[in-house]
C-alpha positions in Angstrom: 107.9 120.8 104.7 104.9 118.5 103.8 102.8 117.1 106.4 101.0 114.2 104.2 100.9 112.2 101.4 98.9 114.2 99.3 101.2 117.5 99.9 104.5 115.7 99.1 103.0 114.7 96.2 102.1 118.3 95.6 105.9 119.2 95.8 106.9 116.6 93.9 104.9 117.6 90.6 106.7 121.4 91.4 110.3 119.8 91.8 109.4 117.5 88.5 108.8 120.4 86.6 111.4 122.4 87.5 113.9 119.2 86.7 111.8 119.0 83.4 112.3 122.7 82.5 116.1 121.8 82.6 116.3 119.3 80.3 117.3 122.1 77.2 120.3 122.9 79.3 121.2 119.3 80.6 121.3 118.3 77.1 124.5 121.0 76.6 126.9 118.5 78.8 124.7 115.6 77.4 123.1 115.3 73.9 121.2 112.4 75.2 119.7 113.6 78.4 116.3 113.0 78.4 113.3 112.8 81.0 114.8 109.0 82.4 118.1 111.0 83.3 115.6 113.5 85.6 116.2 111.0 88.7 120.2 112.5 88.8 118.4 116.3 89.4 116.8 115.2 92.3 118.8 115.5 95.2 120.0 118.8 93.7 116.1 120.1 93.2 115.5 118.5 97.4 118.4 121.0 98.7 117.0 124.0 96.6 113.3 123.4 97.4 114.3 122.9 101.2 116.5 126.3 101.5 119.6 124.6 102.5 122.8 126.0 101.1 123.8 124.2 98.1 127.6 123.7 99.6 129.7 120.3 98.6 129.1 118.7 101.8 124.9 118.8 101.3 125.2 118.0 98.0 126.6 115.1 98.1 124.6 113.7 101.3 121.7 114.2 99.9 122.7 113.4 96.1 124.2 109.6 97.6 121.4 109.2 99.8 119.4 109.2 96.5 121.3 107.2 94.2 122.3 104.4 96.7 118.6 104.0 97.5 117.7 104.0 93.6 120.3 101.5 93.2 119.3 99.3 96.4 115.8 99.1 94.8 116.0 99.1 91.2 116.2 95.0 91.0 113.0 94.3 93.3 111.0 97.6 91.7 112.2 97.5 87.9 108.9 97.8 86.8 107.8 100.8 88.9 111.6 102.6 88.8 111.5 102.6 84.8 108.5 105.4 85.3 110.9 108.4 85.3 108.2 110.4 87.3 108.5 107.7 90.1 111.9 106.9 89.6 112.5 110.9 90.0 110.1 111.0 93.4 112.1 108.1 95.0 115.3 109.9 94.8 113.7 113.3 95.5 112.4 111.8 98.3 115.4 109.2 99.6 117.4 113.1 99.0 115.4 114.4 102.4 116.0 111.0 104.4 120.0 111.3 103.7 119.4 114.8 104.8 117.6 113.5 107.8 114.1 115.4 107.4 112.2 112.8 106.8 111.7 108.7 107.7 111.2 105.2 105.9 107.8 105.4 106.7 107.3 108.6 105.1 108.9 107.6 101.7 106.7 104.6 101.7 103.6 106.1 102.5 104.4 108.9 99.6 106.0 106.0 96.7 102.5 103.9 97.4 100.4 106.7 96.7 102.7 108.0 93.7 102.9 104.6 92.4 98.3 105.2 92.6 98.5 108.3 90.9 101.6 109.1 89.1 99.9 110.8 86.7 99.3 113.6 89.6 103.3 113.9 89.7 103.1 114.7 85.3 101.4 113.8 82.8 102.5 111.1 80.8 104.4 112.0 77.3 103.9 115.5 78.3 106.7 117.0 76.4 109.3 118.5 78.7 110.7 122.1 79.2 107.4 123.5 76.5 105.2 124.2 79.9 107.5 127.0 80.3 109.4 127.2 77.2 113.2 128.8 77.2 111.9 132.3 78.5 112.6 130.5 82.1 115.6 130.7 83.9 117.1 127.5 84.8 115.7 126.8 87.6 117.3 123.8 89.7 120.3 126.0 89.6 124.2 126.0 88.5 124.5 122.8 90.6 122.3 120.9 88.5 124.4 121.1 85.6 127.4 120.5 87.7 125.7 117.1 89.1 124.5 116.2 86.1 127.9 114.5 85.5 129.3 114.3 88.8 125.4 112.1 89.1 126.6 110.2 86.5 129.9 109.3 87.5 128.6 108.4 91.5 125.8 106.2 90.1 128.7 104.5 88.0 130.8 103.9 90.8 128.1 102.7 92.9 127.2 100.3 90.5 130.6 98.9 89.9 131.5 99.0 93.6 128.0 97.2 94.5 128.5 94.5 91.1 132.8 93.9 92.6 131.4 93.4 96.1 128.5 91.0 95.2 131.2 89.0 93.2 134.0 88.8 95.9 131.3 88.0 98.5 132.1 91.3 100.1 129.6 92.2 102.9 130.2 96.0 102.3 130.5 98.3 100.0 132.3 101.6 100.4 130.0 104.0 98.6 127.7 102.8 101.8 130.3 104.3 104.5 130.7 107.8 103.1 127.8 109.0 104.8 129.1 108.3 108.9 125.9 110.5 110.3 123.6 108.1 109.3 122.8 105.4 107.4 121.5 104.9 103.9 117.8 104.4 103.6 117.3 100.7 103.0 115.3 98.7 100.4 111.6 99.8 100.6 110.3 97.1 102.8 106.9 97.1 100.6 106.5 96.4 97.2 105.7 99.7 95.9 
């Protein structure tokens, strides 16, 4: 596992590609998918890159970790979350915290030098899935396919659960509960 900032930032670019390289295939169960879907791969890419067995239970730790934090943060970092490449590292990166291997601090330390030199994590307009062309397997795996949609469908339901909650006054949200090991990262406390 990374030790610094500057080697999570190393895996990152790796676990970018590879979500990039899938893109061709993602666009079988979705026409539209492009590199602003890549965020959804994440937590999948997280559980391959870290060894762990790809069972439902990881999956969805990790994958909820992910999108509860992008949604938690989205409002206050709009700006820096419509950058797929740092809208893909957050997740990737919220994905290890749900699976408790790493902290807040650590995120934060890697998002504010991502945010420096996001251009380290992929070029920008660099056009996805040529770097390797189709000769490469698909490399994030059966599951990313699979959690392509079931991605979808949790970020959906977090949204609409979060939106219902805010509305009622509600001071909890179930999406938030599912995980009873341990919480869900909050809100970066610095503006990344």
């Amino acid at each position: 596992m990374p030790r610094n900032p500057k080697k999570w930032i190393e895996e990152i670019r790796k676990a970018y590609a590879d979500a990039r390289d899938s893109i061709p295939f993602c666009r079988l169960v979705d026409p539209t998918f492009g590199e602003s879907e890549l965020f959804h791969l994440a937590a999948s890419i997280a559980v391959k890159f870290r060894g762990l067995r790809s069972d439902e239970k990881t999956l969805e730790q990790a994958t909820e970790a992910a999108l509860i934090t992008y949604v938690a943060n989205i409002a206050e970092q709009k700006e820096t979350l419509t950058d797929p490449r740092l809208a893909f590292a957050l997740c990737y990166l919220a994905s290890h915290y749900g699976l408790e291997l790493v902290g807040t601090a650590t995120i934060e330390d890697v998002m504010a030098l991502a945010v420096q030199h996001r251009e380290l994590i992929a070029p920008s307009g660099e056009e996805p899935g040529l770097q390797f062309g189709m000769k490469r397997k698909l490399s994030a795996g059966r599951c990313s396919v699979r959690h392509i949609e079931t991605g979808f469908e949790q970020t959906l339901n977090l949204v609409l659960s979060l939106n219902t909650n805010a509305r009622s006054g509600s001071a909890t949200s179930s999406p938030l509960t599912t995980i009873p090991a341990r919480p869900i990262m909050p809100p970066l406390a610095r503006n990344i």
